[in-house]
N, C-alpha and C positions, 0 to 999 in steps of 0.2 A: 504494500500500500504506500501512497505518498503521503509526506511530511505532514501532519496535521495534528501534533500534538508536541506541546512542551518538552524539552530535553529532561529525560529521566537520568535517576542516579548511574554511573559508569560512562552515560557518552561524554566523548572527548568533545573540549569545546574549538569550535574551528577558527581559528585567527584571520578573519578577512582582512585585515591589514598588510596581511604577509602575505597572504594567496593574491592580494592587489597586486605585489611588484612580477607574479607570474605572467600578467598580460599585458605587455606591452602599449597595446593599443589607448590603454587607461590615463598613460601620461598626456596624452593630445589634449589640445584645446578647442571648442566649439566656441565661436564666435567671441572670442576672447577669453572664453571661461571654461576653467576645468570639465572634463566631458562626465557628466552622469550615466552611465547607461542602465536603463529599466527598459530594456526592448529585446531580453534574451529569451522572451517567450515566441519571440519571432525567428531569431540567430542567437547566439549566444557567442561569446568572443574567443578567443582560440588563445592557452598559457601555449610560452615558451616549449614546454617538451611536447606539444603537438604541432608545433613550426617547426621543430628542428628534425625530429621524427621524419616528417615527410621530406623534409629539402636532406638528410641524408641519404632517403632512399634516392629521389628525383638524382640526387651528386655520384651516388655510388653504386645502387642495385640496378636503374631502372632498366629491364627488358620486358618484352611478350612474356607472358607465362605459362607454366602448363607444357608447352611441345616444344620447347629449346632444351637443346641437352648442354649447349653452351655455357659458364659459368655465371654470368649476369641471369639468363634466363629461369637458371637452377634458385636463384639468391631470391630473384624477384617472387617465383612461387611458394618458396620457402614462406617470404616475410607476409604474402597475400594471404596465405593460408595459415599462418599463423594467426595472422588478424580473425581468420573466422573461429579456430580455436577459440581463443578471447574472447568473440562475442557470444560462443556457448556457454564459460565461465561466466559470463556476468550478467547472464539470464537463465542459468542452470538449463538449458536445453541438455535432452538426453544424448546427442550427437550431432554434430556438426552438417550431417544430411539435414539436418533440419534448420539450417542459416541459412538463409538465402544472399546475397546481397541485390542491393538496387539502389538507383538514385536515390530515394528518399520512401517517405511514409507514404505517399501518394501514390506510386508505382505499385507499391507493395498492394493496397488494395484495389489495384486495377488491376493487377496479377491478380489474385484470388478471386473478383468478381467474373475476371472472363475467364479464369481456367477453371476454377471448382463452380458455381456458382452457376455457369451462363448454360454450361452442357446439362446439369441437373435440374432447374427449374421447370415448374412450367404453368399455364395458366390455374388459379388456384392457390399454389402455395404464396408464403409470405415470409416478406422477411421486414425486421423491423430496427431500428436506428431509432437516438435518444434526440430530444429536442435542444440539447446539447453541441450536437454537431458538427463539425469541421464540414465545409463544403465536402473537403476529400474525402467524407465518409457518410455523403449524401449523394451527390453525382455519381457515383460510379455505382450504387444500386439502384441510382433513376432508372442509368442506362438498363439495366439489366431485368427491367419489371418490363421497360418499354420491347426487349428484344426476346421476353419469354413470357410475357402475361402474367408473371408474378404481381403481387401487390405490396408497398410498402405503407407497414404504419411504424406510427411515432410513438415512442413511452414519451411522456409529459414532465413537465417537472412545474415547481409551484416557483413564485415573484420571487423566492428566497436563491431560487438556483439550485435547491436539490431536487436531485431525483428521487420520483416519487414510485417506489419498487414496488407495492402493493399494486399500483394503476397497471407497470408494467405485465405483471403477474396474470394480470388480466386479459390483456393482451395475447398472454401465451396461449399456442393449441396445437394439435399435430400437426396443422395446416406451417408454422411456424418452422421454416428451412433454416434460418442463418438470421443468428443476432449482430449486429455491428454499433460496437459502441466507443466511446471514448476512454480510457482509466482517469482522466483528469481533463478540464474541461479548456477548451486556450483562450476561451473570454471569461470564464468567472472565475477560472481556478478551483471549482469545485471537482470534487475527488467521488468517483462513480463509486458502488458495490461492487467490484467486479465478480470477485468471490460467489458472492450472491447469484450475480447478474446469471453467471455463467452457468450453476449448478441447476438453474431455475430452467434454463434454453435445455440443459442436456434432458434434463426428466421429460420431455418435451421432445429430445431427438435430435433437437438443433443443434447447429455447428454455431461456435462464438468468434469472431475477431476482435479483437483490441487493438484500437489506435491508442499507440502509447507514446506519442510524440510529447508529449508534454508532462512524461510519468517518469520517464529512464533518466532523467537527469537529476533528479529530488530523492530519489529512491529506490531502496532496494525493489529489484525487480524478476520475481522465480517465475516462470511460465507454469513450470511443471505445480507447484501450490495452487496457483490461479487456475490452473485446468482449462487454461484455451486452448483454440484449436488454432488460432492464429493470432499471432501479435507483430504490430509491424510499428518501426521509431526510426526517425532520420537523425545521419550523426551531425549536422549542423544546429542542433539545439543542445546536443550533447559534448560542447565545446570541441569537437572537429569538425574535418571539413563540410563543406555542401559538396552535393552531389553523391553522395553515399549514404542509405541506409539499411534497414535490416527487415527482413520477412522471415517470422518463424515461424514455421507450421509444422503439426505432429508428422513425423516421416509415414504412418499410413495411406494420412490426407495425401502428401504429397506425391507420394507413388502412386496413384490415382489418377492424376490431372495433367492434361495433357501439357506440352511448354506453353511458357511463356510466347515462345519467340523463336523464330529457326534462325541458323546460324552455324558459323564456329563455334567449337568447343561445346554445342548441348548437344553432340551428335557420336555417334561409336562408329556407324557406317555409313556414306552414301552413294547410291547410286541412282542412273536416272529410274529405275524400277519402282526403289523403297530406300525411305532413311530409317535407321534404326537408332533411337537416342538415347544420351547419357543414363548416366544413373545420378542420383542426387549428391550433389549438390546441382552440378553443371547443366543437367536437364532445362533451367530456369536461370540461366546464366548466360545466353548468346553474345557473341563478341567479345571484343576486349573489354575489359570492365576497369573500372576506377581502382586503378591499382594503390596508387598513391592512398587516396581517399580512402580505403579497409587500413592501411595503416597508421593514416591520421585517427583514426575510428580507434583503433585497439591502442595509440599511444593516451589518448583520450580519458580509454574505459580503466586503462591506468592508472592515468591522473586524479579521477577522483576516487576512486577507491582509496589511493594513498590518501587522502581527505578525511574521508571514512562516509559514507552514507550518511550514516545517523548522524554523523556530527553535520552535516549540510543542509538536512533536512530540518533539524533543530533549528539551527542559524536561520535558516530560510522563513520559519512559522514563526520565529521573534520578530524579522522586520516585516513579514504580513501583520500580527498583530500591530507594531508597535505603527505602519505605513494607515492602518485601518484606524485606529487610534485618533493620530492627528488629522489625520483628513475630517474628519469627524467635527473636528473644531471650529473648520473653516466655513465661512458663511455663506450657501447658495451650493456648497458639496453635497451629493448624494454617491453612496458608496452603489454600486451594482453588482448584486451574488453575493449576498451575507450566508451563504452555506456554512454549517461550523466543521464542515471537515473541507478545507481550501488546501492548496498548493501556493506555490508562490508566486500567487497575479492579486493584483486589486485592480479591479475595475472600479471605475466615477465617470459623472458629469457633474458641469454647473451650470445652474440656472440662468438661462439667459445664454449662453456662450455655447457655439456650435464645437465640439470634440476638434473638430481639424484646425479651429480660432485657437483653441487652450492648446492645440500640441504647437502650435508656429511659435505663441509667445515663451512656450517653455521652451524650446530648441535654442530662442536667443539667449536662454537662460545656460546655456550647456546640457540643458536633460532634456536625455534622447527617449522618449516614450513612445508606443504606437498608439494610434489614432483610426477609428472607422469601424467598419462592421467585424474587421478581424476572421474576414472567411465564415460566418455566420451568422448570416443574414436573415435564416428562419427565427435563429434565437432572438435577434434585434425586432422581429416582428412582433414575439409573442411579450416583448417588455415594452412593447411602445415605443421603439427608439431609434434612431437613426444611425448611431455611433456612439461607443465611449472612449475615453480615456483610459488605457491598460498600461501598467507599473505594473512589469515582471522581471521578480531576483531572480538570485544567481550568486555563486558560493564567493565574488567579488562586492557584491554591494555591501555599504554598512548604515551603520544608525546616522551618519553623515549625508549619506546620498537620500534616506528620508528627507533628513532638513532642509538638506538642498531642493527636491522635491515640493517640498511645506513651502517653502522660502518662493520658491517660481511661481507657483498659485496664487503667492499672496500681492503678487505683483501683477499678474494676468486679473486677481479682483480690481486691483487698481486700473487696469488701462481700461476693462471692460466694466466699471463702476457696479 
């Protein structure tokens, strides 16, 4: 589960002042002034040992991988597949068949809706997503009701941002093919059941996927406890690169479904007859893939483990509360998603001032916030809103980047009286 509770006796406390000089990027100045950044629910910034990580490989290993028997070629496979190693460790998957790699969280459920999802469907069944959701875990099961007659409904949630798992329950029936939900939410920060979510879909027959884009960087993260059948997280929220993330599905599922994508390397034989394809991993892996990118990934999934989870996740629910707190204070603020089990976002507006007005004046300010619908637009319908203001940590921010935050608002009341 993610961060949602006070640092208990034993966790190490995390010194974001020290983990500050890991990221370079933190010393620049925005418009004269030191940069705040609260916009790592969107990207997240990259320490030193995940720049140096990749520019050693890019200086010293880089080849093709896989069919080079050449020494570069041998290094570069070595260090790629080690990287997926790594991402079994630190989501306890039972075997490395079960990593996929791909650009991001997105891919990954456009994988699994056209490969598992689009061949099984068919008019009748249902699948259903929270009203929580990331566009990318809405559009890719539009497509899939529109090209199989499936139906999608929505579990509900109340003004407060949680889900409301009774309502869902309801929703379940054997008609019920494939749950897709969020483990934490990227506009309110609110923290799904998944646990719940999931046990509830299987009694039921359904298959679960978890978008955990916004779960894997706050917290410890076991597939195998959670009991889904697929979980998929991109590594640029998880302080590495863009363009690389992760699809993990039970090796069952995945022996099942057909590729992704024809290609290089997802292939054992071809001819113009018949192709006969990999075996897992590479089945689902066509082309050359982000070599670089699985290793920024695994220096990454390093990096914060030497951190410690719990100690980040701690850190993280202090400056949520302490961010939730002040804001509170301020005159014409309204916080958005008061769930008591949050992650590290706060969502606001203010009275009178359009979201994209408050992010320009606070940019002058040096804090870097996002601003708009935040890729969920159904959810901005069901609050009445247009846009908010989203402030998301990360194991660099401190009780200073609040104030600085406080301090930009109280200036943006001013210009906007």
């Amino acid at each position: 589960m993610a961060a949602t509770a006070p640092r208990v006796a034993n966790t190490p406390v995390l010194d974001a002042e020290r983990v500050r000089r890991d990221f370079p990027i933190l010393d620049r100045t925005v418009n004269g002034r030191p940069l705040v950044y609260l916009d790592s629910g969107a990207s997240s910034q990259r320490p030193v040992a995940v720049l140096r990580a990749v520019e050693e490989y890019e200086t010293h290993s880089h080849a093709n991988i896989h069919r080079g028997v050449h020494a570069l070629s041998q290094a570069a496979t070595e260090a790629f597949e080690g990287a997926r190693e790594r991402v079994r460790r630190f989501i306890n998957a039972r075997s490395t068949k079960e990593v996929i790699f791909v650009r991001g969280t997105t891919e990954a459920i456009n994988l699994v809706a056209q490969t598992y999802a689009r061949p099984r469907l068919k008019a009748g069944d249902e699948i259903i997503v929270s009203e929580l959701e990331h566009h990318a875990n809405i559009v890719p099961w539009q497509m899939i009701c529109e090209q199989t007659g499936a139906t999608l409904k929505v579990a509900p949630i109340n003004t407060r941002g949680e889900f409301l798992f009774d309502e869902y329950v309801k929703l379940l029936s054997p008609r019920t093919k494939i749950v897709a939900v969020a483990h934490v939410s990227n506009a309110l920060g609110t923290v799904l059941p998944v646990k719940k979510i999931v046990d509830a879909a299987h009694a039921q027959g359904a298959v679960v996927l978890v978008d955990g884009a916004q779960a894997v960087p706050h917290s410890h993260v076991d597939v195998r406890a959670l009991g889904c059948d697929f979980y998929a997280f991109s590594g640029h929220k998880l302080y590495g690169p863009t363009g690389i993330g992760v699809l993990y599905g039970r090796e069952e599922l995945l022996q099942s479904m057909p590729p992704w994508q024809g290609g290089g390397d997802m292939i054992l034989t071809v001819s113009f007859d018949k192709t006969t394809y990999n075996d897992l991993p590479a089945k689902f892996e066509a082309g050359t893939p982000n070599i670089s990118g699985a290793v920024g990934l695994a220096a990454a999934m390093d990096y914060i483990e030497s951190l410690g989870l719990d100690a980040i996740a701690a850190h993280e629910h202090r400056l949520v509360e302490l961010a939730s707190a002040e804001l509170q204070k301020i005159p014409g603020i309204q916080l958005i998603g008061t769930a008591p089990n949050k992650a590290s976002i706060v969502s606001f507006v203010m009275d009178g001032v359009h979201p994209h007005d408050l992010g320009t004046i606070l940019d002058h300010e040096g804090v870097a916030v996002r601003t708009g619908h935040h890729c969920a637009m159904p959810l901005m319908t069901f609050l009445g809103l247009p846009a908010t203001v989203r402030a998301s940590f990360a194991v660099y921010n401190t009780a200073n980047d609040v104030k600085s935050l406080v301090s930009a608002l109280g200036k943006a009341r001013e210009v906007f009286g």
